[in-house]
Residue frames relative to the residue before (quaternion, step in Angstrom):
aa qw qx qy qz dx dy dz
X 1.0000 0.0000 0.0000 0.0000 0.00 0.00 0.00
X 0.6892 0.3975 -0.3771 0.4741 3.55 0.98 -0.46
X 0.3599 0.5433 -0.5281 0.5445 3.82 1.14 0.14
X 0.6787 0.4678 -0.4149 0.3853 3.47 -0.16 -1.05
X 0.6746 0.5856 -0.3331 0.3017 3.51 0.41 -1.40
X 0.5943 0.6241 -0.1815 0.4736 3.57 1.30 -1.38
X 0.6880 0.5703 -0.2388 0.3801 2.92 0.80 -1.68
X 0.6929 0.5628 -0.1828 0.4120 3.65 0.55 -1.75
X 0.5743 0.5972 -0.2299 0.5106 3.61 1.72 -1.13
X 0.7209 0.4957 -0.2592 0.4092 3.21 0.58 -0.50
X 0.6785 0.4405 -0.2091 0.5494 3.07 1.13 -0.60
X 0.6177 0.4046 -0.4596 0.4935 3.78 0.89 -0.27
X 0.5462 0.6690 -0.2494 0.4382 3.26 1.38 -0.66
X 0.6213 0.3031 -0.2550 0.6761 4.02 0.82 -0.65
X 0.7492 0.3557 -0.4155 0.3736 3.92 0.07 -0.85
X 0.6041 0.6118 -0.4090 0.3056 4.34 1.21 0.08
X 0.5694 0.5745 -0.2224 0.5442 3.04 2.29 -0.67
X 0.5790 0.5099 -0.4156 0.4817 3.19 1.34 -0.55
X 0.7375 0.2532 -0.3806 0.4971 3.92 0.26 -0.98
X 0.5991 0.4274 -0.5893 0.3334 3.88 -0.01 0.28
X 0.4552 0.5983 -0.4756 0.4567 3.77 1.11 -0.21
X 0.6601 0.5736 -0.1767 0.4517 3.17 0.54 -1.83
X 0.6858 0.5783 -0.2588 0.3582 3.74 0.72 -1.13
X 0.6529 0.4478 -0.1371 0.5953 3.54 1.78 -1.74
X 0.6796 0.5060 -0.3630 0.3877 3.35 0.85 0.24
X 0.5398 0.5952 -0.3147 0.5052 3.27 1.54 -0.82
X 0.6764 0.5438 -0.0883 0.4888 3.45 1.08 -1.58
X 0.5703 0.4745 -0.3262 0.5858 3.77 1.13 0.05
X 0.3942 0.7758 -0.4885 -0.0643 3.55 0.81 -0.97
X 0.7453 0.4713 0.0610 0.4677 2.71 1.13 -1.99
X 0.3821 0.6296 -0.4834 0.4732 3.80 1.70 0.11
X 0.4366 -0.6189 0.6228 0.1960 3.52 -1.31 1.25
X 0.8983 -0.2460 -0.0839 0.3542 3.25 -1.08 1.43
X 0.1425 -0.7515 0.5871 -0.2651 3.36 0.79 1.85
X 0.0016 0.7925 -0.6089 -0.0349 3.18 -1.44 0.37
X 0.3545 -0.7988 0.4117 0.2583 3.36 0.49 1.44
X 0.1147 -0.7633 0.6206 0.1382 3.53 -1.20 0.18
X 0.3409 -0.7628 0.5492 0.0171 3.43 -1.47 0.75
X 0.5021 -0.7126 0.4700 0.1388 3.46 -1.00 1.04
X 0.0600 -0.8415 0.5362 0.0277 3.11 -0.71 0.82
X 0.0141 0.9162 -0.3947 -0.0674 4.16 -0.32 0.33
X 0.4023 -0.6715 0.6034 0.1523 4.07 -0.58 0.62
X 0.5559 -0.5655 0.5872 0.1626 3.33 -1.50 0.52
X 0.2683 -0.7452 0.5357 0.2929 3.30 -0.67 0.74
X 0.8471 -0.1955 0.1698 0.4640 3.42 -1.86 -0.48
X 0.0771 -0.7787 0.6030 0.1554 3.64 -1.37 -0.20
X 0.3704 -0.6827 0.5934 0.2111 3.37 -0.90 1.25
X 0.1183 -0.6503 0.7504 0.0038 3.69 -1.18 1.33
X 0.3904 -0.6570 0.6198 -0.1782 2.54 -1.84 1.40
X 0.6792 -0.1200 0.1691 0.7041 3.47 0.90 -0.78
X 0.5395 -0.5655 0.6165 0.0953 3.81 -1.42 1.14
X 0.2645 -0.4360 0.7944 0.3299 3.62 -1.54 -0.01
X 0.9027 0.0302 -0.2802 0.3250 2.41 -2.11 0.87
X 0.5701 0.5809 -0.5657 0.1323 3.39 0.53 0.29
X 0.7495 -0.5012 0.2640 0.3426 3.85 -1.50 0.59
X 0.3208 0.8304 -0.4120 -0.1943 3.51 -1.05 0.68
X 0.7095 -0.3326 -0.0870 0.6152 2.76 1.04 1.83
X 0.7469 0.5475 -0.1966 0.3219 3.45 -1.36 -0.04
X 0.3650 -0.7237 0.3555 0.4655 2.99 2.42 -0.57
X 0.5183 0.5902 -0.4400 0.4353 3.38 1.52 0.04
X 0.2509 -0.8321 0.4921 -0.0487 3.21 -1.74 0.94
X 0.2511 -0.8671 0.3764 0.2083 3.88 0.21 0.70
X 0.6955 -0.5871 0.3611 0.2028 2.88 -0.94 1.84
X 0.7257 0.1496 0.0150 0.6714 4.32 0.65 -1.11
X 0.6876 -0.4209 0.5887 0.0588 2.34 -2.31 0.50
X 0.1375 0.7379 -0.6474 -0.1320 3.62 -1.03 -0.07
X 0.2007 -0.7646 0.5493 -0.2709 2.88 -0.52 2.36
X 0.1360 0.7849 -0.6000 -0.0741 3.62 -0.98 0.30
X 0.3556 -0.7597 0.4784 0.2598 3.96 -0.61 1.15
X 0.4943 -0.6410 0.5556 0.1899 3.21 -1.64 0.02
X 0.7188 -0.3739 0.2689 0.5207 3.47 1.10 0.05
X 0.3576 -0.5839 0.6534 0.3231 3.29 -1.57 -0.89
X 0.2171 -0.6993 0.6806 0.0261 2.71 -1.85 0.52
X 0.3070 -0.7348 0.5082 0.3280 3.87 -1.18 0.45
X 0.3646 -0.7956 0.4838 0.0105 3.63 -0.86 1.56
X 0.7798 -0.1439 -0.0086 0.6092 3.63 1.19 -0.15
X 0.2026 -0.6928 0.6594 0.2099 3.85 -1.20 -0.04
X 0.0512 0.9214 -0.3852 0.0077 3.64 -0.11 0.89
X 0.1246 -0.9173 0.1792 0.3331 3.88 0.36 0.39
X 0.4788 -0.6462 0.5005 0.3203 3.43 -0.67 0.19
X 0.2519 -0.7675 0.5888 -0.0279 3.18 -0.94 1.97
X 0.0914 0.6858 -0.7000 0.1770 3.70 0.58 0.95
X 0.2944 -0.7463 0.5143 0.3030 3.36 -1.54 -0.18
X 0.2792 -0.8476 0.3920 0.2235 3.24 -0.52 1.25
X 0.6456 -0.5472 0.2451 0.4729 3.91 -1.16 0.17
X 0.5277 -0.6117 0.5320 0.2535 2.85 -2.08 0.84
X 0.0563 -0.7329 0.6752 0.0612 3.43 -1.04 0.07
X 0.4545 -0.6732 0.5452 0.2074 3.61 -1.15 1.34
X 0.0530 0.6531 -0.7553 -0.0121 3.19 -1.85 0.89
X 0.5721 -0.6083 0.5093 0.2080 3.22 0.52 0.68
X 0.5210 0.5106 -0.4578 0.5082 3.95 0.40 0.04
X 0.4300 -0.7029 0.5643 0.0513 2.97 -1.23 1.63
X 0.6499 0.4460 -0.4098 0.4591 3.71 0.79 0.36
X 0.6015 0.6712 -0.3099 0.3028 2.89 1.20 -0.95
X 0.0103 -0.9070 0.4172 -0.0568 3.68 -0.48 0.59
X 0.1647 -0.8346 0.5256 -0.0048 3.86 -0.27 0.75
X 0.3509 -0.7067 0.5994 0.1346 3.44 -1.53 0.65
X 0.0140 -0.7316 0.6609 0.1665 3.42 -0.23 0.77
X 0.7531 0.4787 -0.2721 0.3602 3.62 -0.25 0.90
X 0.4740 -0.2214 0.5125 0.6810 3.63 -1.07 -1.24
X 0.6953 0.3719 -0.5568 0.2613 2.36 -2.61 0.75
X 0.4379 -0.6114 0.6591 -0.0024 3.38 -1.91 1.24
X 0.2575 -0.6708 0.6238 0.3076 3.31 -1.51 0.33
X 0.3969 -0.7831 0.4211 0.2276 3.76 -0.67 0.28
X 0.1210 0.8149 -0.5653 0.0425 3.57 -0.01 0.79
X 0.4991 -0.5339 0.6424 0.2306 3.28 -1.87 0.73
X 0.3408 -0.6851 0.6384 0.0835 3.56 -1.40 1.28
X 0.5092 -0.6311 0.4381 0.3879 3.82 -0.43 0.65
X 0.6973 0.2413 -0.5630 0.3724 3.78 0.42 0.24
X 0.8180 -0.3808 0.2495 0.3517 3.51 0.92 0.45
X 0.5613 0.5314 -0.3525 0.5275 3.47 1.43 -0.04
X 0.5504 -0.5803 0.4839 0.3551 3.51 -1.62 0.72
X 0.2683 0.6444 -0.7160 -0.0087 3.93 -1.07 -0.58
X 0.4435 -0.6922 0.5687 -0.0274 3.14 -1.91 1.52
X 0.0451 -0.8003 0.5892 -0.1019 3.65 -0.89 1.26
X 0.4821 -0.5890 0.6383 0.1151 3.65 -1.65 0.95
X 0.6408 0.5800 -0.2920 0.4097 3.21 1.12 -0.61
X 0.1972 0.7936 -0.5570 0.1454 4.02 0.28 1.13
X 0.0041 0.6851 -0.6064 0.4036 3.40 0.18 2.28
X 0.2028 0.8115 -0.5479 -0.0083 3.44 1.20 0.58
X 0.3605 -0.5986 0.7063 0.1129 3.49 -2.30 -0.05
X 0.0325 0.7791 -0.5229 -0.3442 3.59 -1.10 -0.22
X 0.7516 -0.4025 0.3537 0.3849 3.91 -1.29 0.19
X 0.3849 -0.5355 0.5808 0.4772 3.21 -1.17 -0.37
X 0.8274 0.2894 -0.3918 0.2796 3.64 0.67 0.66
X 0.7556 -0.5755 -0.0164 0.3124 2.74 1.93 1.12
X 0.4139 0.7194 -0.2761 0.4847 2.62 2.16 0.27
X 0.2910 -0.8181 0.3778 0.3214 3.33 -0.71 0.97
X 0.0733 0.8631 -0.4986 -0.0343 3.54 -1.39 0.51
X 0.7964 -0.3396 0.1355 0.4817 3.56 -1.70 -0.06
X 0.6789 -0.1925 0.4849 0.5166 3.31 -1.43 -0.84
X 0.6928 0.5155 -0.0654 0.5000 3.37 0.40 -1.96
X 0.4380 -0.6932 0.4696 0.3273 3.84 0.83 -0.02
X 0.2972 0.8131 -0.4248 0.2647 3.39 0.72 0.68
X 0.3761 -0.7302 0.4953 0.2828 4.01 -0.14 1.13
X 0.3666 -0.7292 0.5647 0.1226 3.47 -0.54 1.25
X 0.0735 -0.8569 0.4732 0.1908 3.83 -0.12 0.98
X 0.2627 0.8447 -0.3860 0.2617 3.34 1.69 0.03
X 0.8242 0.1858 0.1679 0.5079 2.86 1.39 -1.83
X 0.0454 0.7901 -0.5609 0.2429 3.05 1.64 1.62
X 0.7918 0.2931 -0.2943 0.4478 3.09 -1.88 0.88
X 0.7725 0.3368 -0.2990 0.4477 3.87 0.50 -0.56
X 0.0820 -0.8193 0.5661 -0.0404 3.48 -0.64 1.64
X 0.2772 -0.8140 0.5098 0.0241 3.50 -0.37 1.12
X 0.0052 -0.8429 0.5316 0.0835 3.77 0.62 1.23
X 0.7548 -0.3674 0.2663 0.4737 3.89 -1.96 -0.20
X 0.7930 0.3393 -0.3140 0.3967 3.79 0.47 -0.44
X 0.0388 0.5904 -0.7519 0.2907 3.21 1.35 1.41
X 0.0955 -0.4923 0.8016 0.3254 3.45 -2.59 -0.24
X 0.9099 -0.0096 0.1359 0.3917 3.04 0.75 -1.02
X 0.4193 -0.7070 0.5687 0.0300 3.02 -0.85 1.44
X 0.3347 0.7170 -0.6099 0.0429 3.42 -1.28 1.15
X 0.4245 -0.6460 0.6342 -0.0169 2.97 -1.79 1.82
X 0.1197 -0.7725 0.6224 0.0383 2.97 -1.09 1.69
X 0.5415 -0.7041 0.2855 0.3598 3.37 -1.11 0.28
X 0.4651 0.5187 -0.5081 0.5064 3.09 0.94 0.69
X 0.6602 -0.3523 0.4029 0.5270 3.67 0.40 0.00
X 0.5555 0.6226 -0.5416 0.1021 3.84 -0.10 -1.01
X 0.0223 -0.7195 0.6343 0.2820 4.14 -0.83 -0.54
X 0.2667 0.7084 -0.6317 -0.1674 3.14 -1.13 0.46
X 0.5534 -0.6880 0.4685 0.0308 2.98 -1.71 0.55
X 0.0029 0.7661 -0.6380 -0.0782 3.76 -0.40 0.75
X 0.3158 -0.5463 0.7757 -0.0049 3.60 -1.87 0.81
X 0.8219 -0.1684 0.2444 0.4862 3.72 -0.30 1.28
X 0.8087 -0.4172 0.2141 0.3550 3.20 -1.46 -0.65
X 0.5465 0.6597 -0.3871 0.3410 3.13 1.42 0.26
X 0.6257 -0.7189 0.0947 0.2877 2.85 -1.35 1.13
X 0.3060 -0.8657 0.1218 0.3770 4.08 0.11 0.36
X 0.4926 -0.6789 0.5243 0.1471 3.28 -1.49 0.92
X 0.6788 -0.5746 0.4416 0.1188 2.69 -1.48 1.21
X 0.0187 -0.9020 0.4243 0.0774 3.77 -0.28 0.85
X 0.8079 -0.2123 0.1673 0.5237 3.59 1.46 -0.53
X 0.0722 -0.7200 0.6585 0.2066 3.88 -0.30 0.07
X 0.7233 -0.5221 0.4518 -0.0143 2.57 -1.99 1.00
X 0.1627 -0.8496 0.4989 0.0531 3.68 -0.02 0.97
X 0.0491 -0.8482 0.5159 0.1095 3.85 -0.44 0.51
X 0.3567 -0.7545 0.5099 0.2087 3.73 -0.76 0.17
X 0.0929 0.8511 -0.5151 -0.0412 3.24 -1.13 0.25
X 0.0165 -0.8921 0.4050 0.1996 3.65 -0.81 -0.04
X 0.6798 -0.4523 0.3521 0.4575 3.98 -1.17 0.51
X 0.8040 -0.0264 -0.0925 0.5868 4.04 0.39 -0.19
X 0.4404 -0.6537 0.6153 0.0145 3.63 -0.32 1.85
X 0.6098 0.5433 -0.3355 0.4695 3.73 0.72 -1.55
X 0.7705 0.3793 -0.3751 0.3489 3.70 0.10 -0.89
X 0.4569 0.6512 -0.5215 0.3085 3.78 0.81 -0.25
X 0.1822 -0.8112 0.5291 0.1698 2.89 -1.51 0.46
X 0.5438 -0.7044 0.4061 0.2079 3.14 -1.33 1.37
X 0.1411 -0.8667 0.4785 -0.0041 3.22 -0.86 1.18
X 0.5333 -0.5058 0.4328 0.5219 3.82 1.72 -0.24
X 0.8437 0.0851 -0.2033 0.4894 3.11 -1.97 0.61
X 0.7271 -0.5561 0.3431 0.2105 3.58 0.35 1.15
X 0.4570 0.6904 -0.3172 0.4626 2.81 1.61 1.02
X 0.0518 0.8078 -0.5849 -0.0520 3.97 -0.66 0.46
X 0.2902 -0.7672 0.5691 0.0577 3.14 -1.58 0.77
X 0.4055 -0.6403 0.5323 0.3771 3.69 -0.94 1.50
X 0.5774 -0.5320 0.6083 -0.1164 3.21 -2.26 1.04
X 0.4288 -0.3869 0.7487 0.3253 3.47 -1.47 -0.11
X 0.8016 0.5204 -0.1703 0.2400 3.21 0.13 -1.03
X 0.6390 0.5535 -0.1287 0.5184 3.15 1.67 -1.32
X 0.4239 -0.6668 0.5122 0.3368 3.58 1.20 -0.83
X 0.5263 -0.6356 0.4954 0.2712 3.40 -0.97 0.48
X 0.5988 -0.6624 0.4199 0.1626 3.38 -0.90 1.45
X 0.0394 -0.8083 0.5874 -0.0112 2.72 -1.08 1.29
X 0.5054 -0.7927 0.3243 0.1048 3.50 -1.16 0.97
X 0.2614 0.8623 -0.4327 0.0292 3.86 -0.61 -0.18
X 0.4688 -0.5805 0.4974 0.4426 3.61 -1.04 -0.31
X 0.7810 -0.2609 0.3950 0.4073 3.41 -2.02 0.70
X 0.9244 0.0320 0.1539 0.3475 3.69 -2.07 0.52
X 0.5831 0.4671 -0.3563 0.5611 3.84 1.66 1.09
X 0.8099 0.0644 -0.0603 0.5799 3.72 -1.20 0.68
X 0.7720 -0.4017 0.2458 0.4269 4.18 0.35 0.27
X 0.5105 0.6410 -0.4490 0.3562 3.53 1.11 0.32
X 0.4714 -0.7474 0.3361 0.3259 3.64 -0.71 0.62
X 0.6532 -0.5651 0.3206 0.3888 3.39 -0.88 -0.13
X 0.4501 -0.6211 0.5689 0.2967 3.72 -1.05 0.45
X 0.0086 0.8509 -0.5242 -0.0323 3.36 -1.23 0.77
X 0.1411 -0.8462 0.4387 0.2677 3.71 0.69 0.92
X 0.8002 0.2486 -0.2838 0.4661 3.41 -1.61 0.35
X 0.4579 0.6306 -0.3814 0.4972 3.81 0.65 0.77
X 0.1152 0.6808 -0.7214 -0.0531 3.46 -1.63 0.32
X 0.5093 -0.6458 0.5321 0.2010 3.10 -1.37 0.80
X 0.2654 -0.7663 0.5321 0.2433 3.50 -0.46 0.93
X 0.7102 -0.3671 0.4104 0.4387 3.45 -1.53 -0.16
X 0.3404 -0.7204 0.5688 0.2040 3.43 -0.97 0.46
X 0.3995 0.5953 -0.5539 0.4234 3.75 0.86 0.40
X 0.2065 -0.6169 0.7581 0.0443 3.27 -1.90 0.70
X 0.4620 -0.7656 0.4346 0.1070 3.08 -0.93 1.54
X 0.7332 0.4186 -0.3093 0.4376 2.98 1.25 -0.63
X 0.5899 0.6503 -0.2785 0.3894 3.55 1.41 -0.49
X 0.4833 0.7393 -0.1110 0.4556 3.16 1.89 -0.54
X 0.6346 0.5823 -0.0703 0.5033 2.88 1.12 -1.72
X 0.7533 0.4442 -0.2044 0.4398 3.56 0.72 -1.05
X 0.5594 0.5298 -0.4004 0.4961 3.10 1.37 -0.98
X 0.6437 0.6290 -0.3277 0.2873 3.20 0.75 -1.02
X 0.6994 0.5242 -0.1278 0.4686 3.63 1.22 -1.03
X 0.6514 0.5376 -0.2494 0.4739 3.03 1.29 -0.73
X 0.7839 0.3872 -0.2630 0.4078 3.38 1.62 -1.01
X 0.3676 0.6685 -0.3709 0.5295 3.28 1.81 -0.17
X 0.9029 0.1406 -0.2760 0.2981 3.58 0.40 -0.88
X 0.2540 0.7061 -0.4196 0.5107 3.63 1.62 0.75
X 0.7205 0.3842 -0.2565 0.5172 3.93 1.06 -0.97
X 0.5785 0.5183 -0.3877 0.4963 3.22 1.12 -0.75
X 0.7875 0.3648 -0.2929 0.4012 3.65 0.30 -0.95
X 0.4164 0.5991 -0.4289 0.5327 3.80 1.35 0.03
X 0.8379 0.3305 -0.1874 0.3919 3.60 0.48 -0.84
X 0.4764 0.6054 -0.3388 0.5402 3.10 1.51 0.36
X 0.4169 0.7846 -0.1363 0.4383 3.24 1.69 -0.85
X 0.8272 0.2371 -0.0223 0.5090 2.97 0.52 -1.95
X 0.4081 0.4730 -0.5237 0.5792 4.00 1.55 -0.05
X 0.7378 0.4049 -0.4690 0.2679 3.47 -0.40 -0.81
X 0.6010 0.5420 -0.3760 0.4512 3.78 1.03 -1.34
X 0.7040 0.3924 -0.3447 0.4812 4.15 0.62 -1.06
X 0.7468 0.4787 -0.3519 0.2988 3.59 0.60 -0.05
X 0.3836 0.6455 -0.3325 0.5706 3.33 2.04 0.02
X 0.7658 0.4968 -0.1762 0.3684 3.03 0.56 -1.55
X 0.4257 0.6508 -0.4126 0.4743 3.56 1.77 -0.78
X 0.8657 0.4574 -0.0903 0.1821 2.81 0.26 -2.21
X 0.3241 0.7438 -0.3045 0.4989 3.00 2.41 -0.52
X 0.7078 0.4361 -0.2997 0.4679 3.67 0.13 -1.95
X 0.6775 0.5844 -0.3713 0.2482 4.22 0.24 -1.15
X 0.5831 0.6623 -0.3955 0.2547 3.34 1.29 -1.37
X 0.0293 -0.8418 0.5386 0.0207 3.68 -0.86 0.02
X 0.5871 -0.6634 0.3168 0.3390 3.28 -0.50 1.49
């Protein structure tokens, strides 16, 4: 019965990480190009008692085991890079992936780190960047001064630019990144990720070539969370804790009934 007790703990224990996942997902809804993520957990040790197949005389041999587990435990949180819907704002910076593929920005101490999140801005020297003022390396080399009029993103990556009535000129194409296990990045905030061991080593290309997705100006990628898919998780882990703690009443009420007995 005190196994049990442990046991049941663990599980209320893996199913609180589960609804705080569940929680940062709910709370992301509305984060431009979020990517919800999902728990994921492993059985813990087990105390064996008796082997299959082991001998008990006679050459005879017993079909099962007699095994008891220790609970569970959560073993990774990983996120799920579906793509979620676009929705028009009409803002010419503004810019979406329909597909695979990262923008690449420079962090101010000088490292790279890769975002879904394409709410762009420009500098006062015309360079395009984050929210957060971050140098967009996506779109190195392409400077976008005041007598821009207009600003067009092709989906392949291309920019051109027009100045008034003249005619317009071609200014740079967009480069995106990507990598073989997205899952291994690591999350760093403000809709930022960072390449891994794990993630593989970044690889590069143009817009709507070799598996990169397409560019879509005046778009944002919404959050891939589903409220309603959420919700359930949500019920499902609410009632896993609930039934863990039932668990541990039943084990203290044995154990009551244990202490009463009298010779």
């Amino acid at each position: 019965m005190i196994r049990a007790l442990y046991t049941s703990a663990s599980g209320m224990q893996s199913q609180q990480m589960n609804l705080d996942v569940i929680a940062n997902n709910l709370a992301n809804v509305n984060t431009t190009g979020f990517k919800k993520s999902k728990i994921e957990f492993q059985d813990l040790l087990y105390q064996t008692d008796r082997l299959a197949g082991s001998e008990q005389g006679a050459g005879n041999r017993v079909p099962s085991s007699l095994q008891v587990g220790h609970g569970a435990r959560p073993v990774s949180t990983s996120m799920v890079f579906t793509t979620g819907e676009l929705y028009q704002t009409g803002e010419r910076l503004d810019v979406a992936i329909a597909g695979n593929g990262f923008f690449k920005v420079q962090m101010s101490d000088g490292t790279n780190a890769f975002t879904r999140d394409g709410g762009f801005k420009l500098d006062s020297t015309g360079k395009v960047v984050t929210n957060d003022g971050l140098t967009v390396l996506s779109f190195a080399g392409i400077t976008i001064d005041a007598n821009t009029t207009q600003i067009n993103i092709a989906p392949t990556g291309q920019v051109t630019l027009q100045k008034g009535s003249a005619a317009p000129t071609l200014a740079g194409t967009a480069i995106l990144s990507r990598f073989s296990n997205a899952s291994g990045l690591q999350t760093i905030g403000r809709n930022l990720y960072k390449e891994t061991p794990a993630s593989g080593t970044e690889e590069t290309g143009e817009a709507s070539a070799n598996g990169f997705g397409e560019l879509a100006q005046g778009f944002l990628e919404l959050s891939n969370v589903k409220v309603v898919e959420e919700m359930v998780n949500l019920i499902k882990a609410q009632r896993a804790y609930e039934i863990n703690s039932k668990s541990i009443q039943a084990a203290d009420e044995m154990m009551s009934m244990s202490n009463k007995l009298r010779g």
